[in-house]
VOSE-851722 format. One record per residue (C-alpha): residue number from 1; y, x, z. Coordinates in steps of 0.1 Angstrom, whole numbers. Layout:
NUM, Y, X, Z
...
end
This chain:
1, 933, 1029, 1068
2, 900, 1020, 1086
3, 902, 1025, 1126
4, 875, 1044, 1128
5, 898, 1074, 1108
6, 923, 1077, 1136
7, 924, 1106, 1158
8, 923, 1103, 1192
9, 959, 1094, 1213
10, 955, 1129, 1233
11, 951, 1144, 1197
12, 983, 1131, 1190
13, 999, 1137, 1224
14, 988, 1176, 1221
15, 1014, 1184, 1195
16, 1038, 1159, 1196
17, 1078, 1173, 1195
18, 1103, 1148, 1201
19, 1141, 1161, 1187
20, 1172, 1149, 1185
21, 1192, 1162, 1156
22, 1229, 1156, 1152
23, 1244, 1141, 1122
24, 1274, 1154, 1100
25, 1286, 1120, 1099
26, 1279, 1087, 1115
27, 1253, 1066, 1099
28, 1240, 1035, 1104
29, 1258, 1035, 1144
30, 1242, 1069, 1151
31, 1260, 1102, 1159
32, 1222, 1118, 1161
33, 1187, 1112, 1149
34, 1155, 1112, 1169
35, 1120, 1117, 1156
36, 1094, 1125, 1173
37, 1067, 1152, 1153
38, 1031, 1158, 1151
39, 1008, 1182, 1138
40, 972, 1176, 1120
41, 951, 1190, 1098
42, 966, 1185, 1068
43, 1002, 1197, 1085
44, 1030, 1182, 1101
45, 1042, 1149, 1099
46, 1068, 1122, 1115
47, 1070, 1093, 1135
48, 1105, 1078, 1135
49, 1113, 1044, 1136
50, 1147, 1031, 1145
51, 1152, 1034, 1180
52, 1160, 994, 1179
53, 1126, 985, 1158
54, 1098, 967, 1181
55, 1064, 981, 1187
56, 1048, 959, 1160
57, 1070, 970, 1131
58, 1070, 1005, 1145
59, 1030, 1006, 1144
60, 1036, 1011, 1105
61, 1053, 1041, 1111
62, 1026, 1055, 1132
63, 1001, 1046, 1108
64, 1021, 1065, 1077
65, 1021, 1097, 1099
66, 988, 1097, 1112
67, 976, 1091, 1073
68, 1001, 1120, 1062
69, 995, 1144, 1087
70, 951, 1134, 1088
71, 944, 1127, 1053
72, 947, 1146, 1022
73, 974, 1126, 999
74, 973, 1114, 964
75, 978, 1138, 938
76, 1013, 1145, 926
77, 1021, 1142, 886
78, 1054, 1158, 892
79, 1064, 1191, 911
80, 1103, 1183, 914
81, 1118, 1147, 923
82, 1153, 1142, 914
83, 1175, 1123, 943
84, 1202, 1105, 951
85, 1234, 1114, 970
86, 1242, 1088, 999
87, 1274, 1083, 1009
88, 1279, 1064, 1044
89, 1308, 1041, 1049
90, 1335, 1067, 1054
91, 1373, 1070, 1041
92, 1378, 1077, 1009
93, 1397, 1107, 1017
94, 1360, 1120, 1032
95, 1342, 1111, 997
96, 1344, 1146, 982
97, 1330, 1162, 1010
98, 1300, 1141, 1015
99, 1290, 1151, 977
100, 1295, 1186, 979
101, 1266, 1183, 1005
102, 1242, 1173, 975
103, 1236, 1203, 953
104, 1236, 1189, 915
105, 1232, 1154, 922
106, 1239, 1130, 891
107, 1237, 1101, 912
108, 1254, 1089, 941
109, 1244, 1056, 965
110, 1270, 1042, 985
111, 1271, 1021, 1016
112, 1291, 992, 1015
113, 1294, 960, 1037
114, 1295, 978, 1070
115, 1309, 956, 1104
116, 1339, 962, 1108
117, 1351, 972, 1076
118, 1363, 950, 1044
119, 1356, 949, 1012
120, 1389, 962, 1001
121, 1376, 991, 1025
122, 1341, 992, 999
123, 1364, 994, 968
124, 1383, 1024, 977
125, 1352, 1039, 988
126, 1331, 1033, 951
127, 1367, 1041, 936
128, 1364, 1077, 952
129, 1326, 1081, 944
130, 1335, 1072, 906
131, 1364, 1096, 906
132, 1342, 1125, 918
133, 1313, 1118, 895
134, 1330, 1107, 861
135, 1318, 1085, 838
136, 1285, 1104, 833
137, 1278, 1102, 873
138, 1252, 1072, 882
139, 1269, 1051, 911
140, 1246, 1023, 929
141, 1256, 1005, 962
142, 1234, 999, 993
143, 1248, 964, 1018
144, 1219, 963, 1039
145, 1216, 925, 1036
146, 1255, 927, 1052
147, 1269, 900, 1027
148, 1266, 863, 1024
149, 1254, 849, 987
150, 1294, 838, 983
151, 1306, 875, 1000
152, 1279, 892, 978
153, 1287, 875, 940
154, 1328, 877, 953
155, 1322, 917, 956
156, 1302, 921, 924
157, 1330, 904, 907
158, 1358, 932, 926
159, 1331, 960, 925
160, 1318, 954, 886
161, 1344, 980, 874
162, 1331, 1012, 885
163, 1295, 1005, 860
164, 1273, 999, 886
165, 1238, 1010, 882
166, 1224, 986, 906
167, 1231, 966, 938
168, 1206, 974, 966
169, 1198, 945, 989
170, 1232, 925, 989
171, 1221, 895, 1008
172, 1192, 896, 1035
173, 1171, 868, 1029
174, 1146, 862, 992
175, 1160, 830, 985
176, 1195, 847, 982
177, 1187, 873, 960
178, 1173, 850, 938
179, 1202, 831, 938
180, 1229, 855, 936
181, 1202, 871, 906
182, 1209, 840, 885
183, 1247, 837, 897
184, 1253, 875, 882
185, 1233, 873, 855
186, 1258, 876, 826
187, 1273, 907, 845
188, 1241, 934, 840
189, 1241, 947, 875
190, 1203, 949, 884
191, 1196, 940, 923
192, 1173, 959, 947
193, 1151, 948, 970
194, 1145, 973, 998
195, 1147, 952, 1037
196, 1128, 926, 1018
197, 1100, 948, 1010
198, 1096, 973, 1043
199, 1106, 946, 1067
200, 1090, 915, 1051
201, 1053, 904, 1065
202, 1045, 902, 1026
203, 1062, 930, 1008
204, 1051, 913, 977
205, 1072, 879, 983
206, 1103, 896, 968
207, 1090, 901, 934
208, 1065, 869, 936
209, 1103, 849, 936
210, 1119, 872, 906
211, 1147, 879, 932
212, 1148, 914, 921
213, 1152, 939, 892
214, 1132, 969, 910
215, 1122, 973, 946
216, 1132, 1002, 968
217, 1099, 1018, 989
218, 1098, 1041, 1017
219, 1066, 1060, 1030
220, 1068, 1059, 1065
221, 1080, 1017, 1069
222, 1052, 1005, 1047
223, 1024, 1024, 1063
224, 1020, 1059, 1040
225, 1017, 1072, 1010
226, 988, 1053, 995
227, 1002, 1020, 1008
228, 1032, 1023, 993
229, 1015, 1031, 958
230, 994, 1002, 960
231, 1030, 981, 967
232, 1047, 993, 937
233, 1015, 986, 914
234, 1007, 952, 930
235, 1043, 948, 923
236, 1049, 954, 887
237, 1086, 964, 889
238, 1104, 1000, 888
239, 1109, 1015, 918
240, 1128, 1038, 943
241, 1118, 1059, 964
242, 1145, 1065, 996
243, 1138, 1080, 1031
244, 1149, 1070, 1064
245, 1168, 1097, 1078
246, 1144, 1115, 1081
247, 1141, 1152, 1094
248, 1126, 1174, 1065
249, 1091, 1170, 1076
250, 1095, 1132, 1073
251, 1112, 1136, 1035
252, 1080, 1158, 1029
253, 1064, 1125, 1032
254, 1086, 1102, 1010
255, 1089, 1132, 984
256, 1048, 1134, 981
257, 1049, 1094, 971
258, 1074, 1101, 943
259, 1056, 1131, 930
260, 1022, 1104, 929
261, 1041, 1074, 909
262, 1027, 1072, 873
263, 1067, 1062, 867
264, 1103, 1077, 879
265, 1127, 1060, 858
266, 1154, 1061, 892
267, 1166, 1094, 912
268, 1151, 1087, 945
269, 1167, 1082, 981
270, 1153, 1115, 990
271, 1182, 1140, 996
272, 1189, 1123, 1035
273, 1186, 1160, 1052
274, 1218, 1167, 1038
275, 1234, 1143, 1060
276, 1221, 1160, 1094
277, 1241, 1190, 1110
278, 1206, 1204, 1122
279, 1166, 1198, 1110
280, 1135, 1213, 1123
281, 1128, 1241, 1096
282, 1145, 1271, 1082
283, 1140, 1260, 1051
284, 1147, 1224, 1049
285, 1143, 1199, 1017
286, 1179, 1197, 1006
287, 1193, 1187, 969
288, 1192, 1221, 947
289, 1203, 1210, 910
290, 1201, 1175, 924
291, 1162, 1176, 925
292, 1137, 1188, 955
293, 1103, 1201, 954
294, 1072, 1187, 964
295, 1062, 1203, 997
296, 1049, 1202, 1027
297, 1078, 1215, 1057
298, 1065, 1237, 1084
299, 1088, 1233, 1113
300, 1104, 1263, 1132
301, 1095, 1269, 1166
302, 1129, 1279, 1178
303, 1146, 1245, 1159
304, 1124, 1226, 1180
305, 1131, 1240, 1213
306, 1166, 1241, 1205
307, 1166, 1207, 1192
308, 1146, 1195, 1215
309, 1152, 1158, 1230
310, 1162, 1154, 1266
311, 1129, 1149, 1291
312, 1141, 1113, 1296
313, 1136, 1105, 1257
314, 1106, 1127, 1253
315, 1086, 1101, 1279
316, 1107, 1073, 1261
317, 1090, 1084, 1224
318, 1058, 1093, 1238
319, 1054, 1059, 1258
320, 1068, 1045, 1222
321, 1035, 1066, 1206
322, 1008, 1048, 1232
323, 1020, 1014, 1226
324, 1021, 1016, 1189
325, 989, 1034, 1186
326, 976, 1006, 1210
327, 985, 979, 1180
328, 966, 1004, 1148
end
């Protein structure tokens, strides 16, 4: 996006809403997601990197909400997006009642290699998932990078079982993917590349190396919309679409770049508001017959008042906002 298309920073600071939503469930270390909210002329849209992220790989984020919220977007091929389930790293016991959360969904992605935890821990988990699906259910895992290339081909091997439908960034760095690719090759589990496409300085490197199957994008991470088409075309491989925890504005976002791909061969990451106890709208995008629609989400003015973030945090997302703008 060229500079001169930005708004102004007090444009920005006029409507900005910073919330604080509690989850059903902890994920990734959180018991509550923060996100701060703006509104522009083409509607509402979000700004929410992990609170851990630094200003320069925040800035991306900023730029995908400025170009969703200021911009009109690509046009959509589709008007429904099927999605995923997500099931964090809880008990087994816990399984069923994450997937009653997603309405219809055929497929479930499961997070596996989480500190603390062991892998035996990751096969009762997958176990569960596979129990509650059948064999018609799609069941794909998510490590984060959490595994070593020895940890990562020794869970394949106890996790092969359950008919994986693909492997979602096992090991963190390119080289190991590529190795662990080879390694697994007679065993027909694809591997995803998602940290090595949103965090990477070259989201590109990851196919470059053949160290992945399909690549996993997310709107907001790789700077919008039209950013993220251009990825998966310079690309050349299939891809996913997931969100970031998102509140249902912020899906809105990550739902208009799956409606815009020419090709949707995977359920996306997409149905995230089902793990929060509270959003921002009435009406938020959760899973109905495992799909959602492609829409913008208007939020509610009482939701954000009563979700709104403590004044300390407010000043701590809206000092967040100037420095990132500061880097567009």
């Amino acid at each position: 996006m060229d500079a001169v298309s930005f708004p102004a920073l007090s444009d920005l600071r006029a409507t900005a809403r910073v919330v604080s939503l509690p989850l059903v469930t902890r994920f990734r270390g959180i018991d509550a997601r923060e996100a701060l909210l703006l509104e522009g002329p083409q509607g509402w849209t979000e700004f929410s990197p992990f609170v851990e992220y630094d200003d320069a790989e925040a800035a991306a984020w900023l730029t995908a909400a400025i170009d969703f919220g200021w911009h009109p977007q690509p046009a959509p091929v589709r008007d429904a997006v099927a999605v995923n389930a997500t099931v964090p790293a809880v008990a087994p016991a816990f399984v069923p009642a994450v997937l009653a959360r997603f309405d219809g969904c055929r497929t479930a992605k499961v997070k596996v290699a989480e500190r603390g935890q062991t892998l035996a821990d990751d096969v009762a988990r997958v176990r569960a998932v596979r129990q509650q699906l059948g064999a018609e259910g799609r069941v794909r895992l998510d490590a984060n990078g959490g595994w070593n290339l020895d940890e990562a081909e020794h869970a394949v091997h106890a996790l092969s079982e359950f008919d994986l439908e693909y492997l979602e960034q096992p090991c963190a760095s390119i080289d190991e993917l590529a190795e662990l690719r080879e390694r697994i090759a007679d065993w027909d589990i694809p591997i995803a590349a998602d940290e090595s496409v949103r965090k990477a300085s070259d989201p590109l490197a990851v196919a470059r190396a053949g160290a992945a199957d399909l690549i996993v994008v997310k709107a907001q991470p790789l700077g919008g919309v039209r950013r993220a088409l251009e990825i998966v075309a310079d690309a050349g491989l299939p891809a996913v679409v997931s969100s970031a925890l998102d509140t249902s504005v912020g899906i809105a976002m990550g739902v208009a770049l799956a409606a815009a791909l020419p090709d949707l061969d995977y359920d996306c990451g997409l149905g995230t508001a089902s793990l929060l106890a509270a959003d921002v709208t009435t009406t938020p995008l959760h899973p109905e017959n495992g799909a959602l629609p492609v829409r913008r989400v208007e939020p509610d003015a009482t939701l954000l008042e009563a979700h709104a973030a403590s004044p300390e945090r407010r000043d701590w997302w809206l000092a967040r906002l100037e420095r990132c703008y500061a880097l567009l």
